[in-house]
Each structure stands twice: as C-alpha cells, then as structure tokens.
RODREN-312162 format. One record per atom (N, C-alpha, C): residue in three letters; x, y, z. Coordinates in steps of 0.001 Angstrom, whole numbers, plus 500000, padded with zeros to 6 digits. Atoms other than C-alpha are relative to their C-alpha. Example, Ala and Ser with C-alpha at 12.3 -4.5 7.8 and 13.67 -1.06 7.14 Angstrom:
ALA500890498810500000;ALA512300495500507800;ALA500900501200500000;SER499180498810499940;SER513670498940507140;SER499230501090500730;
% end
This chain:
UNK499207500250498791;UNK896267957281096707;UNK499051499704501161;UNK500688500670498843;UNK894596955400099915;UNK500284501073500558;UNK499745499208499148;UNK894061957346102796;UNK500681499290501188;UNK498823500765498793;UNK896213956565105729;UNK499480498947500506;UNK500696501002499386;UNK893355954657107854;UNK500122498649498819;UNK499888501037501216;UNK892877952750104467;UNK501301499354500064;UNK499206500762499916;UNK896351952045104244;UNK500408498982500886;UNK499750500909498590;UNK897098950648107838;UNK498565498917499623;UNK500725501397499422;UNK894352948358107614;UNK500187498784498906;UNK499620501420500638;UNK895170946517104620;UNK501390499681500207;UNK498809500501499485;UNK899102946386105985;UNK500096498530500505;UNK499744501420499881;UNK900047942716106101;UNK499316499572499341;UNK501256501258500404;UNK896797941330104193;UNK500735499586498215;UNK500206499769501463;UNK897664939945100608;UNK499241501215498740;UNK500481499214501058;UNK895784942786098897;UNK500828501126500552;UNK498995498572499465;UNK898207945382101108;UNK501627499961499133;UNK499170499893500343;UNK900915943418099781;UNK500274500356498222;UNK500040499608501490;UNK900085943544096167;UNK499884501389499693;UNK499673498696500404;UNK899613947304096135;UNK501136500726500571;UNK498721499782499494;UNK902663948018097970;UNK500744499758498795;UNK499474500027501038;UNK904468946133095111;UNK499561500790498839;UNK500676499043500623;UNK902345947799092803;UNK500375501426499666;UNK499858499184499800;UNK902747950904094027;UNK501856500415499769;UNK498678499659500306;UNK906732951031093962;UNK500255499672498907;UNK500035500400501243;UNK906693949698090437;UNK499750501230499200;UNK500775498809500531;UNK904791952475089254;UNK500740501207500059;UNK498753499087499697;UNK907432954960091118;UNK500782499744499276;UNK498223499809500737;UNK910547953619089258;UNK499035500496498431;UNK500423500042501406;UNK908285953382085913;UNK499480501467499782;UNK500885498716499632;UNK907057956863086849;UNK501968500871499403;UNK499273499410499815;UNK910294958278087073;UNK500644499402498635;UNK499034500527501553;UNK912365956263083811;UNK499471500932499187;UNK501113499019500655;UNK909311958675082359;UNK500046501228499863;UNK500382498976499875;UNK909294961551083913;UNK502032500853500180;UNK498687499320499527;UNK912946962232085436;UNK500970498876500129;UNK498963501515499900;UNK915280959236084499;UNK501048499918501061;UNK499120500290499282;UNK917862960674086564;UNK500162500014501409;UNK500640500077498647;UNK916147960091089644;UNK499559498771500142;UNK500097501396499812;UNK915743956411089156;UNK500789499253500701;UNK499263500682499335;UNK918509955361091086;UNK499512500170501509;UNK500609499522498318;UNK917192957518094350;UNK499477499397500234;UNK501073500642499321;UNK914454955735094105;UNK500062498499500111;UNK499323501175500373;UNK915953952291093249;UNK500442499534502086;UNK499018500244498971;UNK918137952745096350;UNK499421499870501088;UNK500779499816499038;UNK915415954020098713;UNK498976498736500686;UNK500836501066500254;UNK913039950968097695;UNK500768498565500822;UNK498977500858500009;UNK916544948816098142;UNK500140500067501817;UNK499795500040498764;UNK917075950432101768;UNK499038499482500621;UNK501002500100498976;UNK913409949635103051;UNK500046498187499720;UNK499296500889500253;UNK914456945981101685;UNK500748498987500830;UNK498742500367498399;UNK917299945465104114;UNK499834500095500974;UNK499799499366498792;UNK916468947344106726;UNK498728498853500705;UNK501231500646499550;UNK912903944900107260;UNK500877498674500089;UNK499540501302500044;UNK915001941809106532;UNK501396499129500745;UNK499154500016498741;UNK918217941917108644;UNK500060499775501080;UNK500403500548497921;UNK917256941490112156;UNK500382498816500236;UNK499901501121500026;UNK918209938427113293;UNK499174499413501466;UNK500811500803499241;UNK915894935955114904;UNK500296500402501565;UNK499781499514498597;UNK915136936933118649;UNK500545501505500786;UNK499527498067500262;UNK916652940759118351;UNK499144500394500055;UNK501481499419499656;UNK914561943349118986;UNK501000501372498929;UNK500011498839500938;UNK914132946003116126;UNK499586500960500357;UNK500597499247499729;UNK913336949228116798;UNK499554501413499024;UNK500758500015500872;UNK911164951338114423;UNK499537501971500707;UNK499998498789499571;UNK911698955526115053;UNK499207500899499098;UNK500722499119500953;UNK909146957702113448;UNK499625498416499239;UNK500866500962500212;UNK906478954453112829;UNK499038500813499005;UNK500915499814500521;UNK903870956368110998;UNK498919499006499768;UNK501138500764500417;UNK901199954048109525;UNK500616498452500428;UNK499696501389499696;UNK903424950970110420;UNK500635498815499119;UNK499355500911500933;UNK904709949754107193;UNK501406498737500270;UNK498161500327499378;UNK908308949150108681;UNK499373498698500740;UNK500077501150498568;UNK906449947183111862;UNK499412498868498912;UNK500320500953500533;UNK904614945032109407;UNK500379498843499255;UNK499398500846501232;UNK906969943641106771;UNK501479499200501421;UNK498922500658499286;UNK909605942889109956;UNK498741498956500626;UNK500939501183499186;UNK906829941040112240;UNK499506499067498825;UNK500485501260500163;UNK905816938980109335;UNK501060499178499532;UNK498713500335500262;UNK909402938176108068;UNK500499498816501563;UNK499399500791498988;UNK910210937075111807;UNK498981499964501294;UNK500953499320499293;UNK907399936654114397;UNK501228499991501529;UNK499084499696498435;UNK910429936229117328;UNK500920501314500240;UNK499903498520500070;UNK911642939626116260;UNK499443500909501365;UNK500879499397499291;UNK911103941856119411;UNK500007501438499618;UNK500218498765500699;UNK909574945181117666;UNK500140500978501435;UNK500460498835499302;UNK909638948360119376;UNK499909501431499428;UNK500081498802501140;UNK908071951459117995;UNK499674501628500386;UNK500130498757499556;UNK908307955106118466;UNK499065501240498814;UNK500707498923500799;UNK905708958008117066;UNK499639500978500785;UNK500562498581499094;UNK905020961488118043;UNK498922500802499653;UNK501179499463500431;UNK901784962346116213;UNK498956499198500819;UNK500724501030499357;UNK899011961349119018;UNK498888498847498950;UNK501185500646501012;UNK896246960036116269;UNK500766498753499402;UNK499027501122500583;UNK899092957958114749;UNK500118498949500940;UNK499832500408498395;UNK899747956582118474;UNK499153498847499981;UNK501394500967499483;UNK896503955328118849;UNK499595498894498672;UNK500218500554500636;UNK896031953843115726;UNK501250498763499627;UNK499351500942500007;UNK899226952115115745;UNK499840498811501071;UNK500704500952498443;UNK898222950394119413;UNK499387498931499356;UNK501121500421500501;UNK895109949561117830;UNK500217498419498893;UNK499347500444501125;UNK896772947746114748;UNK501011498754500236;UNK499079500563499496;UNK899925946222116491;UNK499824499633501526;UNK500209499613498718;UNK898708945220120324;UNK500874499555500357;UNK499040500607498759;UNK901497943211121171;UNK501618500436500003;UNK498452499552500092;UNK904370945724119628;UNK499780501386501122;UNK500054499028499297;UNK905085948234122533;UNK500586501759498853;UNK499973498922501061;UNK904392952097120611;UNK500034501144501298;UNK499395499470499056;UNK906325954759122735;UNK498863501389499103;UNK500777499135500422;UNK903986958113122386;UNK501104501733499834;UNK499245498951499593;UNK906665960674122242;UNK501162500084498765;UNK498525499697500827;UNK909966962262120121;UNK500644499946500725;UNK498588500633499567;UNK913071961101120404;UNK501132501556499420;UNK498820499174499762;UNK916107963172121190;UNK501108500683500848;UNK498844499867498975;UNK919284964427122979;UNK499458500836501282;UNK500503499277498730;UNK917199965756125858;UNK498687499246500839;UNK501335500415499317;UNK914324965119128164;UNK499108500701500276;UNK501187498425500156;UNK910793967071128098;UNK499207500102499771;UNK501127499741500960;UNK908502968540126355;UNK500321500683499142;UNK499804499453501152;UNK908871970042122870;UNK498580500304498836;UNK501324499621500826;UNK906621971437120064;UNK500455499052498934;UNK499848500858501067;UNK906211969192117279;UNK498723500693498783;UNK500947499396501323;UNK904536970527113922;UNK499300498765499027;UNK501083500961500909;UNK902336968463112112;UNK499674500118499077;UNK500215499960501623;UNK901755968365108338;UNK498941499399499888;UNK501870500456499799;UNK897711967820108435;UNK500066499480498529;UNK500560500761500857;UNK898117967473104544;UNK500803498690499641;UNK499312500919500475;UNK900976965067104108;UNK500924499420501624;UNK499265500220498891;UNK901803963632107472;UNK501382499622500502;UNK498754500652500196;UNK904728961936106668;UNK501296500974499912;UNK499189498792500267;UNK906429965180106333;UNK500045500640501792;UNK499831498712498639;UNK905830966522110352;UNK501079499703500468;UNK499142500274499831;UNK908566967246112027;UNK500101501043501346;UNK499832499461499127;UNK910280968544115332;UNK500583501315499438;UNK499528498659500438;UNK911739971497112860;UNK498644500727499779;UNK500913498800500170;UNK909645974770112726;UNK500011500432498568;UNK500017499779501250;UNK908414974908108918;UNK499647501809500022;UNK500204498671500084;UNK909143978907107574;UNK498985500329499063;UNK501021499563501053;UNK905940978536105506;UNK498702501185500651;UNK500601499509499711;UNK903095980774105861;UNK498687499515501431;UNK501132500318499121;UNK900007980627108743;UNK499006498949499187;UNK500643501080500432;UNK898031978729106221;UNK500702499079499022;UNK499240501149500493;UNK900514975892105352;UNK499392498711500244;UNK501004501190499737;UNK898156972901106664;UNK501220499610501156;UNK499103500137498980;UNK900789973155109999;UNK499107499707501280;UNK500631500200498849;UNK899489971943113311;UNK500625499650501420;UNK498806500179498770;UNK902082972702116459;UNK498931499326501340;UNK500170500180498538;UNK901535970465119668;UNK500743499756500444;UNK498889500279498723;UNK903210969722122456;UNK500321498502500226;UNK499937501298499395;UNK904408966433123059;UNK501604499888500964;UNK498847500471498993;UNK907204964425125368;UNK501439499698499125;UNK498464499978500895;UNK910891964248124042;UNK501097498933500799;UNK499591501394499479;UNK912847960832125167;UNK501309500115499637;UNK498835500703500440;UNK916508959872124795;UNK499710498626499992;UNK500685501616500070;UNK916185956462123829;UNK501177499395501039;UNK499399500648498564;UNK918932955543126194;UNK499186499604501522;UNK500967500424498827;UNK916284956138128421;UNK498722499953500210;UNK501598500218500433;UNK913142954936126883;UNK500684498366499440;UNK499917501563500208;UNK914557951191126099;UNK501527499290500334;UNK498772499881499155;UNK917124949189127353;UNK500901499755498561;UNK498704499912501033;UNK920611949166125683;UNK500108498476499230;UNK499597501201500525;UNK921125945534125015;UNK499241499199499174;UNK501108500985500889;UNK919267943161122373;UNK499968500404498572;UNK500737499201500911;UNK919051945614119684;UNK500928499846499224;UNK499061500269501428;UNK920066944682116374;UNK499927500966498600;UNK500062499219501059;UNK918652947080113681;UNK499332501373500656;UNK501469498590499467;UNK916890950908114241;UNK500023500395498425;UNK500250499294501443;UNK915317952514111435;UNK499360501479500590;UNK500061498511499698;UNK915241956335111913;UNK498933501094498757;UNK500390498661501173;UNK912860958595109621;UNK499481501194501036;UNK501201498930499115;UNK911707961794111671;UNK500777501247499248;UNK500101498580501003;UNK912323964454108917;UNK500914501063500948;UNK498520499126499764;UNK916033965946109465;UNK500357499761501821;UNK499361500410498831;UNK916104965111113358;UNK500552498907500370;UNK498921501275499616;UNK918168962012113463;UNK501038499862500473;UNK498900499989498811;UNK921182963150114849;UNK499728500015501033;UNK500314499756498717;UNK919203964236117544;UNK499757498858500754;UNK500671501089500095;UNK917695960922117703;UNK501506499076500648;UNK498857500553499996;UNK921477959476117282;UNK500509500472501677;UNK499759499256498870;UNK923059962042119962;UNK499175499136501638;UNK500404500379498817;UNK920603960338122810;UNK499568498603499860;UNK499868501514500419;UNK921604956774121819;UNK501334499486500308;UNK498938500507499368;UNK924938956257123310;UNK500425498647500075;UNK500403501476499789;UNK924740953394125161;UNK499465498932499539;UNK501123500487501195;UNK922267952167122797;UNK501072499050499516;UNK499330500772501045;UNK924701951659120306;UNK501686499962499825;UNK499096500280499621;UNK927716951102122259;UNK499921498980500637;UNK500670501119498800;UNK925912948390124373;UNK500054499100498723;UNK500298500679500854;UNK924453946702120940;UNK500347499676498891;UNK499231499829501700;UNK926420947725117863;UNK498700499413498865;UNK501053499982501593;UNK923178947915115546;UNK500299500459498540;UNK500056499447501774;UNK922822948320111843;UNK499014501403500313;UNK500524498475500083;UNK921394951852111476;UNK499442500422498935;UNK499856499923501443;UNK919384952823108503;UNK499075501481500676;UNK500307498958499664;UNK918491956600108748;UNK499986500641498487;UNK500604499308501438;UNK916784959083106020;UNK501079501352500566;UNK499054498479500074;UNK919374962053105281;UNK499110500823498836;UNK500731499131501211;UNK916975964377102833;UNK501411501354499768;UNK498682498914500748;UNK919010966990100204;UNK499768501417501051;UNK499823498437499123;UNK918365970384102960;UNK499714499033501265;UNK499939499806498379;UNK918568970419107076;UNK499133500265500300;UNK501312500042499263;UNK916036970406109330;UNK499868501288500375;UNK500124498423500169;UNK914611974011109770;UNK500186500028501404;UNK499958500297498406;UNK915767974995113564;UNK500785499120500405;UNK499459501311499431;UNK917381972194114154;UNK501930500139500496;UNK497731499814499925;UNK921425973033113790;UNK500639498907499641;UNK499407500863499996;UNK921860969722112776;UNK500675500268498151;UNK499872500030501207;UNK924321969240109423;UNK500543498634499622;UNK499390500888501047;UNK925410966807106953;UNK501515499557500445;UNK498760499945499530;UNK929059966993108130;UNK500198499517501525;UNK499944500499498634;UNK928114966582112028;UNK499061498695499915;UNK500787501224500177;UNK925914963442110912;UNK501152499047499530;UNK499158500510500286;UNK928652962056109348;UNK501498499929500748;UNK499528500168498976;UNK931092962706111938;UNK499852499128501581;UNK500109500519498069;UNK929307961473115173;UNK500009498379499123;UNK499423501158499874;UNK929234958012113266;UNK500992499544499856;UNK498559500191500415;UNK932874958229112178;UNK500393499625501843;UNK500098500105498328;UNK932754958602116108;UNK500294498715500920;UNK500203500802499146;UNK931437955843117160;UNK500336498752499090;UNK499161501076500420;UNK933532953627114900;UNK498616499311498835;UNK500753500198501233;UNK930534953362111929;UNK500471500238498659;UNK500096499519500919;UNK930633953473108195;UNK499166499862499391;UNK501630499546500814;UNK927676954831105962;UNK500339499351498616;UNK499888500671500971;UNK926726953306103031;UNK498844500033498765;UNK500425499651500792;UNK924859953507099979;UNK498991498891499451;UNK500599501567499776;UNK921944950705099843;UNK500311499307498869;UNK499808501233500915;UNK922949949230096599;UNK501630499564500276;UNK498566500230499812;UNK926895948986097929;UNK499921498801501664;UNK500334500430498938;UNK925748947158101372;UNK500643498616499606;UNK499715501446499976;UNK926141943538099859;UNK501232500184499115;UNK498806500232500546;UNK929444944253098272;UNK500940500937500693;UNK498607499479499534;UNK933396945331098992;UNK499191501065499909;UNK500769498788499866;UNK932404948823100033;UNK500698500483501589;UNK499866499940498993;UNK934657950478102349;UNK499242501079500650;UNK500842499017499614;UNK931758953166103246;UNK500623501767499209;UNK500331498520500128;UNK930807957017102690;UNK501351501031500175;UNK499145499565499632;UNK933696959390103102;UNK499403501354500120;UNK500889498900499752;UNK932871962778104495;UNK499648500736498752;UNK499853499161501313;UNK933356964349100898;UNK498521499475499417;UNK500274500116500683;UNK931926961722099759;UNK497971499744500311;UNK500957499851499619;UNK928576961930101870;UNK498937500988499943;UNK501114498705500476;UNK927672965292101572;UNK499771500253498613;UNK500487499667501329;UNK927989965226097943;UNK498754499297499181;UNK501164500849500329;UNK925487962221097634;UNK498822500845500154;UNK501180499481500024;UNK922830964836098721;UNK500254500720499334;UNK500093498698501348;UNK923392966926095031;UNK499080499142499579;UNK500125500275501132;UNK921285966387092722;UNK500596499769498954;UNK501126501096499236;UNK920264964012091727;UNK500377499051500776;UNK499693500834498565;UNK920736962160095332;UNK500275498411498917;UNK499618501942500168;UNK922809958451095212;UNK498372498927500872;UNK500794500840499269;UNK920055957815097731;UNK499336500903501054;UNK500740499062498815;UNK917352958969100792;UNK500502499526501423;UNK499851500572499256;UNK918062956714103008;UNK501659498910500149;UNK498428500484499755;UNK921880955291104376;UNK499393498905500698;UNK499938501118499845;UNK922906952414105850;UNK501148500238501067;UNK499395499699499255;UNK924729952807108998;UNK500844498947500311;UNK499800501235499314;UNK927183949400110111;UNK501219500679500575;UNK498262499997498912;UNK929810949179113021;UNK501086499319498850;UNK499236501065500506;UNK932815948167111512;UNK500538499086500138;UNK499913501435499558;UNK933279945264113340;UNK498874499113499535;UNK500635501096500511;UNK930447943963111746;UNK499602499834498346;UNK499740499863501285;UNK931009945097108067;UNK499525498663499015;UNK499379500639500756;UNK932264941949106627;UNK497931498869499940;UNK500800500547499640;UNK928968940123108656;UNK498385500052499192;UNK501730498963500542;UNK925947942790107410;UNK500445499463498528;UNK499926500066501493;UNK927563942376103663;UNK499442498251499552;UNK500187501894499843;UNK927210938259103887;UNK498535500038500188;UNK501560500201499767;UNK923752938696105215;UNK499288500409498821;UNK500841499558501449;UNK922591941123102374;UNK500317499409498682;UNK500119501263500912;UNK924111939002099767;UNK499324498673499690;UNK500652500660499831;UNK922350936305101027;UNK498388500436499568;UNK501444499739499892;UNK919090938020101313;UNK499483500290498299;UNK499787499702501181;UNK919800939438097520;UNK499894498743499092;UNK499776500905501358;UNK921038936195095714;UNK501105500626499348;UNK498488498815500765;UNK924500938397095145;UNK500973498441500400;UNK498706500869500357;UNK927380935902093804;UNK501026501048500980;UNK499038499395499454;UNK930347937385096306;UNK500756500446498384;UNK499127499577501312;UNK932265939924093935;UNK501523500378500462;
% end
C-alpha cells in the first residue's frame, strides 16, 4: 500500500490511474475470495465514486467534503476542466498538501457543521481516512491525535447557488454537515452522495432514521448506486436502515431532489451505456 504523500502525487498521472484501477480490481477479486457476500458493498461503493466524479455538469461547481488525499478533486477536474471544484478538509497536514497539489481548487481548512467555532477533531495517525469529529472510546494508545480546529456551516463558507453535486465522507458526521446546508440545497437542488457506515458516529447523536428523515424533508430520495440509472422510486425509511445489516447493499448513497429524479437517472444511463429498462 503507497503512502499517502506517494499517493497524491501520482493522482491524475497515467501510472496513478492504472493503480487505482488496479487496485479496485483486486478489492472485488479479494473479496469473491475471501467474503463473497460483501461483493456487492464493494461493487456499489466503487459504482458510487463512479457517478458521483462524473455527473457535474459543465460549468457547476462541485464541492468535495472531507477531501483527504484528493482522489474525488482529481478524477472530476480531469473529466471537466470548467467544473468549479471546491474542497473542504479538517486535518491541517492534509490542508497543506492539498493547496500544494490543487492551486487553483479553493481548500477550506476547517469541519463542516450545524454550528460555528471551534471543535476538537481526532485524528487517526495510523489510518487517516478514519479521523473524525466523533470522540473514539478506544484506549490512550489508539494512534488518536485530538486538535482543535474551525467548524463552518457551509451555508456560510460558500455561496448557495451554482452547486450541482457534494460528496460528503467525514466518518458519521454528515448530517451535521447536511443540517448547516439549508440554503445550499434549497438554493441549488444538488445530487448528494454521502457515506452512511453500519454504526453512528461516537458522540455525535446523529442516527440512521434522522438521516433519512431530514432528506425526506427536504423533498430527496436516497438511493442505492447500482439503482441510480434505473426506475427506482428511492430508499424507504425501513428500507434504509436495514441496508446497513450485514452484509451492507452499499457505503455510500445517492441523494437526488425529486424534481430531478427522472434527469440524474438519464444522465447515469448515459454515463453507464444502460439500455432504458
């Protein structure tokens, strides 16, 4: 496995893209192997990062929540260079190296959520991809690293209008994320693709049931990334929380207004090569 620096720097180059493919190949073939009935999770997951890079439409501005190494920013900016990216991370080292990497995508240094501030953020020194604004109940020597950083509603960290897709990973805080997006995505009516993992964010109060409510809310239905390009009238609360049993339909959802249902399904068919069924 590359180390992070390693990874970000071959991101975009032909030899980044060949182990990328590579690398998810190896996952499904890993899993038909090891735990067959976990091939779809990963099918689906592979399927959501897929869509979620390829959707945008020309001149839209994507926005890219919990960036880590930049994968997300890379495969959209080379897909569309009139795409206007915008990217949010709350690990400073990540920060700087995304800058560094991306100079002309603006990289917000802070967590996102229904408040304004400062907050502790925990850090997963061995697997970064895992830190999170929840307080892990593991021991003093867990490889944990609490700092302090700034806490944003994105209502009022970018403007409301333009915005066609967000992609959400920040390990179980996404409602929170959602919650201080209002306007956002009452102004823009974006596609939404957000990671729901099988347990709740430690601390957090957020659940499965109030995630699936606030978009029932705001006139959304969730979706299951291999159901996106077909009839599919979305998630039903039953049928949302049960997707996180083992073994998960999927990691990652698929959020659309339903005014634009019929629109997002046409696009991902397209993007697929799906005969209308």
């Amino acid at each position: 496995m590359l180390e992070q620096s390693a990874k970000q720097w071959v991101l975009g180059s032909a030899l980044g893209r060949m182990l990328m493919s590579g690398r998810d190949q190896l996952e499904l073939v890993r899993a038909a192997l090891r735990s067959p009935e976990s091939v779809g999770t990963i099918a689906n997951d592979q399927l959501a990062t897929l869509l979620v890079t390829q959707l945008c439409q020309p001149g839209k501005t994507f926005i890219d929540v919990g960036a880590h190494i930049g994968s997300i920013i890379t495969a959209v900016a080379q897909r569309d260079p009139s795409i206007q990216i915008v990217a949010i991370e709350a690990i400073p080292e990540k920060v700087e190296r995304l800058r560094r990497k991306f100079p002309k995508v603006p990289v917000h240094a802070c967590a996102v959520g229904d408040q304004e501030g400062e907050v502790s953020f925990f850090i997963n020194t061995r697997q970064s991809g895992y830190s999170s604004l929840g307080q892990p109940t593991g021991g003093k020597d867990d490889g944990i690293r609490e700092v302090r950083v700034p806490i944003r509603r994105l209502d009022n960290l970018v403007k409301a209008e333009g915005i066609d897709v967000i992609k959400i990973d920040v390990e179980g805080a996404e409602l929170g994320v959602l919650r201080g997006s209002p306007q956002l995505l009452a102004a823009s009516r974006p596609v939404v693709m957000f990671e729901s993992g099988p347990g709740d964010a430690e601390g957090l109060g957020y659940t499965k049931p109030a995630m699936w409510q606030f978009f029932a809310d705001q006139r959304y239905t969730l979706h299951v990334p291999n159901r996106v390009a077909h009839n599919d009238e979305g998630l039903s609360l039953e049928g949302f929380v049960d997707s996180h049993t083992y073994p998960r339909r999927t990691t990652n959802y698929i959020a659309i207004p339903v005014e634009r249902r019929v629109e997002i399904r046409d696009r991902a068919r397209k993007l697929l090569g799906i005969v209308a069924d």
